[in-house]
N, C-alpha and C positions, 0 to 999 in steps of 0.2 A: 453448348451454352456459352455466354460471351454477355460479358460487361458492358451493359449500354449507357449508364450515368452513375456518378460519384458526385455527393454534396459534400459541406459540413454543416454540420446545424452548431450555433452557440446561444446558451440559454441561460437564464439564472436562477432558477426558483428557491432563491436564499444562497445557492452560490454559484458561482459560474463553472460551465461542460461542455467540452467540447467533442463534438458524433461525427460520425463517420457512416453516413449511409449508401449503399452500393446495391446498384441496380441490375439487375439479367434481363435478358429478352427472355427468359422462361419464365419473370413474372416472380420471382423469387430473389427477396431483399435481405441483406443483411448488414448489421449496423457493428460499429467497434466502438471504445471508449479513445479519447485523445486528448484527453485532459492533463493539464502541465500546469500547477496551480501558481499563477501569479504572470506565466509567460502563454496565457490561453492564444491568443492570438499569433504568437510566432510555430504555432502547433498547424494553427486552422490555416495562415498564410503557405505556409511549404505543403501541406494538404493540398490545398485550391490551386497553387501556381507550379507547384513543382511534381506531386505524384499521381494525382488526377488525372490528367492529359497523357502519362504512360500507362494510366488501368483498359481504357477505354478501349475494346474491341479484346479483351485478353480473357481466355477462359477463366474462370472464378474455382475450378477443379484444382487448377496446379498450385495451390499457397505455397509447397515448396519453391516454385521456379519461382515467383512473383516478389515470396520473401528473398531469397539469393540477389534478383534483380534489383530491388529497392537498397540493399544494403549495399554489394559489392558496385552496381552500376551507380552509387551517388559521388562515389570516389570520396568524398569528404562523411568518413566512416563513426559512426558510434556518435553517443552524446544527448541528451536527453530531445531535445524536438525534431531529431531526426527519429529514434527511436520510439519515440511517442507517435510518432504518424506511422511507421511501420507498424506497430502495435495495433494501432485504429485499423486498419486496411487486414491485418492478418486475423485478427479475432472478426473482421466483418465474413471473412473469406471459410472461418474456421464454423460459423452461425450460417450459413452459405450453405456449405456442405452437408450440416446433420439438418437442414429442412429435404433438400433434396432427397438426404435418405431417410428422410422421415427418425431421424435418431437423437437422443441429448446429446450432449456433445462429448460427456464422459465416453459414452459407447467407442465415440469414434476411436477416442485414445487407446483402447484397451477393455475398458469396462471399472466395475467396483474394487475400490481395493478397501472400503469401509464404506459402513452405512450414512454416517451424518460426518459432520466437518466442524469439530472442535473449535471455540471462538474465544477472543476476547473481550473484553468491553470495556472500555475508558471511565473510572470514578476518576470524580477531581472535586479537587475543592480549597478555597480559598486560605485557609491555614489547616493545620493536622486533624483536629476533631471534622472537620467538616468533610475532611478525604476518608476518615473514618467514616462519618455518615454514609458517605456516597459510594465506600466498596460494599458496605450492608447492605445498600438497598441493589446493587447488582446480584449481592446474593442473592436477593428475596425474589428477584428476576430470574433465577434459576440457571447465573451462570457459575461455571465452576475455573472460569479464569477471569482473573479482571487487573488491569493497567490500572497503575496507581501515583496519581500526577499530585502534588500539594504547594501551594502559595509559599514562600519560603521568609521567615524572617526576618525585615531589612531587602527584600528585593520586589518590586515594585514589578508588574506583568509576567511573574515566574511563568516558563516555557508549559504550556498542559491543562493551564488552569482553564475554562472554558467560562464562555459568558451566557450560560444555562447548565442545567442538568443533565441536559441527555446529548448537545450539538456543541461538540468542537469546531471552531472553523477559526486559523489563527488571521490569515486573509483579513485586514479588517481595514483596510486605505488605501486611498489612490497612492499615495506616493508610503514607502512604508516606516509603520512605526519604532522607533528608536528606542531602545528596551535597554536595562543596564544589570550584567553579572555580574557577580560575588561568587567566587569558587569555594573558599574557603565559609563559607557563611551556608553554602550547598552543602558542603561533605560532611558538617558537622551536624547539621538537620536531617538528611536522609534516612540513616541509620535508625533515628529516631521516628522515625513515621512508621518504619518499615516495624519495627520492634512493639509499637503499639498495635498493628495490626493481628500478630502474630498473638498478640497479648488478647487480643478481644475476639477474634476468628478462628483462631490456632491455625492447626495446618493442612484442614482437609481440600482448602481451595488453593489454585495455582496463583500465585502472584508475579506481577511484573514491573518493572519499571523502564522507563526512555530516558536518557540523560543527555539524547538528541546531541550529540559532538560536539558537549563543552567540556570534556577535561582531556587532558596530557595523558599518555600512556601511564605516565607513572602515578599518575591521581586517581585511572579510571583502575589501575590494578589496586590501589590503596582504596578505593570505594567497593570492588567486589570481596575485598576481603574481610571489609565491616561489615558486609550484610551476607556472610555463609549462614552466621546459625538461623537466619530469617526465609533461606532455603527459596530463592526467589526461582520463577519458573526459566526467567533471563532477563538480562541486564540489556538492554539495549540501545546502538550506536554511540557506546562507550568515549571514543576518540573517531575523532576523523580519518577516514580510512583511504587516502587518496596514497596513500604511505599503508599498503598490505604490513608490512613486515613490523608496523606497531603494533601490530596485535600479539607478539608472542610475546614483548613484556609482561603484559595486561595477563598472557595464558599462563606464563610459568610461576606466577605470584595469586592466584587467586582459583578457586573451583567454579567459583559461580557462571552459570552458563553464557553464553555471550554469545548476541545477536546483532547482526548487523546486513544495510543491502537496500533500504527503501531506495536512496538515491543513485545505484547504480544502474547501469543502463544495458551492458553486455556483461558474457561471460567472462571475459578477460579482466575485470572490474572485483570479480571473487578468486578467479583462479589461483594463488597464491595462497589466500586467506582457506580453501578448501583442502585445497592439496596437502597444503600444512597440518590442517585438522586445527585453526586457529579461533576459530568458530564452533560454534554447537548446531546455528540456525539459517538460513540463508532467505534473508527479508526481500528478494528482488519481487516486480507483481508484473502481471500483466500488459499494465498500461504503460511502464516506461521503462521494459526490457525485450521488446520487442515482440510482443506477443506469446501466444501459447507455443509457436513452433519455436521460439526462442530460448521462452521458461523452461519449455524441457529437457531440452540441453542442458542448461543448469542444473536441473533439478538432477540429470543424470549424473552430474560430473558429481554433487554434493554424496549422494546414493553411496557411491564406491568408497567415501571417507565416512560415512557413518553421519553424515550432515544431514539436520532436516528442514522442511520447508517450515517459514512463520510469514507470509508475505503479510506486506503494508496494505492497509484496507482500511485509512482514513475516509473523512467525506469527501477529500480531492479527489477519491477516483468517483468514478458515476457507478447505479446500479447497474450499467453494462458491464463493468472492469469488474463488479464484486460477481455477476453472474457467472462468467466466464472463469474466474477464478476459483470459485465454487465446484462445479464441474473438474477444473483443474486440481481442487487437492481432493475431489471424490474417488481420483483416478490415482495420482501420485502416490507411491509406492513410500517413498520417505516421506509420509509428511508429519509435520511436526503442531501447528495452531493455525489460524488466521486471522487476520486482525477483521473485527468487524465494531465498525464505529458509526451508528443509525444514521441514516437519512431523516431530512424530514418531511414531513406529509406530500410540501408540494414538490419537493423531488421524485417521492415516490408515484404522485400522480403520472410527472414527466414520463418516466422512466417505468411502467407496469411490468411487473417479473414477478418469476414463479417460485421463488427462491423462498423459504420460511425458517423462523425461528424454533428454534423446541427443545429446551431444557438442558439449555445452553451450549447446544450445537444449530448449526443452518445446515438445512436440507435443499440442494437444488432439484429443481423440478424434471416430468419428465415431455417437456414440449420440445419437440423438435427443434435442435439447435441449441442455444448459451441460454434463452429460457427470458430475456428480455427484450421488452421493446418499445418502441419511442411514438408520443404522441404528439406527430409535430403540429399541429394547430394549437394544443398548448403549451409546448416548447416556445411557439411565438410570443406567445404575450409575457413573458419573461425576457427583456433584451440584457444585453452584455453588459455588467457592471463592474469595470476595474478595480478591481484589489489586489493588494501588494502583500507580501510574506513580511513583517517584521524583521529587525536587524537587530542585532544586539554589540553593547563596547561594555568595558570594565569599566569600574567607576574610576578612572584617572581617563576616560575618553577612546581609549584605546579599541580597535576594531577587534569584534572576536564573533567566534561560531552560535548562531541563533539555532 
């Protein structure tokens, strides 16, 4: 069998994705996710110009040679939309294989290491009572974990808040919008959100929070240690981690579990943070760690420290990255949540999979392969609409982490 054509498709149905579809002379296609929310087309251009033109004529069997070849033969190594198109090519290669052998793609890895795949869900809401609202009605949803983002007082587009009830998508302009933190005005509110919760739901649900790398080591250990008796499920990307070795402040001052990893792209990006045992969770997914032959590396290295998987599972990745992901922690030996944050209807049109909901875990299907797939005649009538990621400065103007 041998690789006859590679596209990309980009599409928007409410937000922009970008696919990876790979063709065989046997008649058997498989697709990957390659979406890199805000830089879509720097994904889809090194796709088209640069890994394309080396798939072509190459068996679709050896993902491991193909991945080794894409990474070591780019010489300019790691970094998100190199890794994000490796990812697109290896999950198309990984849906490739379990059609051929007729298997889901769990199988392929090993098989079950649990039934369902523990989730959880984003309430948000424009000041406290209103994120109270919105974790209630997650529960009545029948989830037993739920993210907990709130509008903060005195700060004007707080990181989480969503502009509906069920669809986060920060992505919101061509050029992006300029948003203003208050740290101090954060630390002092959280604690309180979190404590009304606790006060109105008690403690049979898992809670979470993202504080998305806007605090210093030493603010992010001063905020986990306000919210112990609130016994959160973890605190997540606490501080900016481009600098491993902040996290053992944050470790040696606080219990509270600590997550981190959406934005890294290899192994080497956690390695330190693992080893150490600095973390409890390791957030890296699919789509921009280089695929499933990549995550499991990771996932193997986090395994031997007692680390478990929580991968990112916003709406920037597509229902290919949540499918294949799916699959991925059905199999993984350590896994810990996943993030699952709804699509909407006409994404899910786009994008048909077999994946379902149920009582606050997703179940991936058992169709031959990652269990999704792509409807490009409707994919068309949705073109490419530029949007930019938000930036955020303190209120003296000064540049800081969105």
């Amino acid at each position: 069998m041998k690789i006859t054509s590679a596209r990309v498709v980009v599409t928007c149905p409410g937000r922009n994705f970008v696919t990876l579809v790979v063709e065989t002379d046997a008649g058997v296609t498989g697709i990957g996710d390659a979406t890199l929310n805000g830089r879509e087309l720097a994904v889809a251009s090194y796709l088209t110009d640069h890994v394309i033109p080396c798939l072509l004529g190459r068996d679709p069997a050896r993902i491991e040679d193909i991945w080794q070849y894409l990474y070591r033969g780019a010489y300019w190594r790691r970094g998100p939309v190199t890794m994000s198109a490796i990812a697109a090519v290896d999950t198309a290669l990984w849906d490739i294989k379990g059609k051929v052998a007729g298997l889901p793609l769990y199988q392929l890895l090993g098989g079950r290491s649990r039934d369902g795949v523990l989730v959880y869900g984003h309430a948000n809401g424009a000041n406290l009572e209103a994120t109270v609202d919105a974790v209630g009605r997650y529960i009545d949803m029948g989830y037993k974990a739920i993210r907990a983002q709130s509008g903060i007082p005195g700060i004007d587009k707080a990181y989480g808040v969503g502009r509906g009830e069920m669809h986060y998508e920060p992505a919101d302009a061509r050029l992006p919008t300029e948003t203003v933190w208050d740290t101090p005005k954060y630390l002092n509110f959280v604690p309180q959100l979190f404590e009304k919760l606790r006060d109105t739901y008690g403690f049979e649900h898992h809670l979470l929070h993202d504080v998305h790398h806007r605090l210093t080591p030493n603010e992010a250990a001063q905020l986990g240690k306000a919210l112990e008796p609130y016994k959160l499920f973890w605190m997540e990307d606490a501080t900016p981690a481009e600098n491993q070795e902040a996290f053992r402040h944050i470790r040696r001052h606080t219990t509270t579990p600590l997550a981190v990893g959406e934005v890294f792209n290899t192994i080497w990006d956690c390695k330190q943070l693992i080893e150490e045992q600095l973390i409890d969770y390791i957030r890296c997914t699919v789509v921009h760690s280089g695929g499933i032959t990549h995550l499991r590396r990771i996932a193997d290295l986090a395994a031997l420290y007692q680390v478990r998987t929580g991968s990112h599972g916003a709406t920037d990745l597509s229902p290919v990255c949540l499918g294949a992901a799916l699959h991925f922690d059905t199999w993984v030996p350590n896994f810990g949540i996943q993030e699952y944050m709804r699509h909407t209807e006409e994404t899910d049109a786009v994008f048909p999979h077999d994946y379902r909901f149920e009582d606050g875990f997703l179940l991936c299907g058992e169709s031959p392969g990652h269990g999704v797939t792509l409807d490009s005649d409707l994919a068309a009538k949705y073109p490419y609409d530029p949007a930019c990621l938000p930036v955020a400065r303190l209120e003296d103007g000064t540049m800081w982490n969105w």
